[in-house]
N, C-alpha and C positions, 0 to 999 in steps of 0.2 A: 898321399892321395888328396890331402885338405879334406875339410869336414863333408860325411856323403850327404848325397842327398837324400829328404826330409819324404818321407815315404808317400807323405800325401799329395809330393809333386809328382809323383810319377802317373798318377791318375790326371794331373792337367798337363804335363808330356804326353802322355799319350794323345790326346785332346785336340793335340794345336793345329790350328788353320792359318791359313791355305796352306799353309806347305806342311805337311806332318810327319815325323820321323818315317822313314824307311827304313827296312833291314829285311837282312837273306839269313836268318838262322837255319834253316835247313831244305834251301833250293830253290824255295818261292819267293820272289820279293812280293813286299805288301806294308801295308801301317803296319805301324811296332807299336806294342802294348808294351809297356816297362814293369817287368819284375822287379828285377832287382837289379843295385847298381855292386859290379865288381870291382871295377879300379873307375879312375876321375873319365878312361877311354872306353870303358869295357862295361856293356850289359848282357843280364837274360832279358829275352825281351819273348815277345808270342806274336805271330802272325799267323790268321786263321787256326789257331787251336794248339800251333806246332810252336815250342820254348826251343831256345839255344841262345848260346852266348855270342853275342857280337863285339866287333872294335867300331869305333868311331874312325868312316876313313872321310877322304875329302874327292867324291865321286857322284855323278850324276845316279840317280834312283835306279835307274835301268843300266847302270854298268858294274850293280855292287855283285860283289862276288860271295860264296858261302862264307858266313860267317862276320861280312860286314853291313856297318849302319849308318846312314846319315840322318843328322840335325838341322836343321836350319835354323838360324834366329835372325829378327827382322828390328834392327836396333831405329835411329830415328831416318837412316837412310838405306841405304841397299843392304838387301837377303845377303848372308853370309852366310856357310857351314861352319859348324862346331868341330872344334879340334878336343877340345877339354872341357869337363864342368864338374864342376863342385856344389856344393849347397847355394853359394854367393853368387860366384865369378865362373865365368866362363871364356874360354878364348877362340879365337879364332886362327885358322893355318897362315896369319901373318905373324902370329903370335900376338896380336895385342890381345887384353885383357878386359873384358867389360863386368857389372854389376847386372846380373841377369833378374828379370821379373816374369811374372805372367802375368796380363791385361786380358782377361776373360780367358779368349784360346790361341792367342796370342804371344809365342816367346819373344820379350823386348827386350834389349840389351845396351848402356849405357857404358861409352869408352872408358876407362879408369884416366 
């Protein structure tokens, strides 16, 4: 999985603008609040009150199905979804690999 992430990102994941994680842990999509991180694809996360585990897919907000969640991260040019991330790195569904940050509520992402 590479090293998880650092528990007090999950409160600035939760956080980020303008586009902020989405996820369907059980029917409703909505912002995801990050519990906990399962594997580098896979969280618990909570939308309005209700926890479940989601996957990271690569899908419009309003097409995820139960049990899925998307990311976006906004590197120095075009919003991209998250395929994978780890404490560092994160990647995107072309597979490349960036060094991820927060900028206030901002997820930024630099190419490796």
């Amino acid at each position: 999985m590479g090293r998880p992430l650092n528990k007090h990102t999950f409160t600035a994941l939760s956080t980020i603008s303008p586009n902020p994680a989405r996820a369907n842990p059980a029917g409703t999509i909505g912002n995801a609040t990050f519990i906990k991180q399962k594997d580098s694809t896979a969280f618990r996360v909570s939308v309005s009150a209700v926890q479940g585990n989601c996957l990271l897919v690569d899908k419009a907000s309003a097409s995820l199905l139960l049990g899925e969640m998307m990311l976006t991260a906004k590197p120095s040019g075009t919003a991209f979804r998250v395929k994978k991330i780890t404490n560092k790195f994160l990647w995107d569904y072309s597979n490349v690999k960036y060094r991820w940050s927060m900028v206030g509520t901002v997820l930024t992402a630099v190419a490796m």
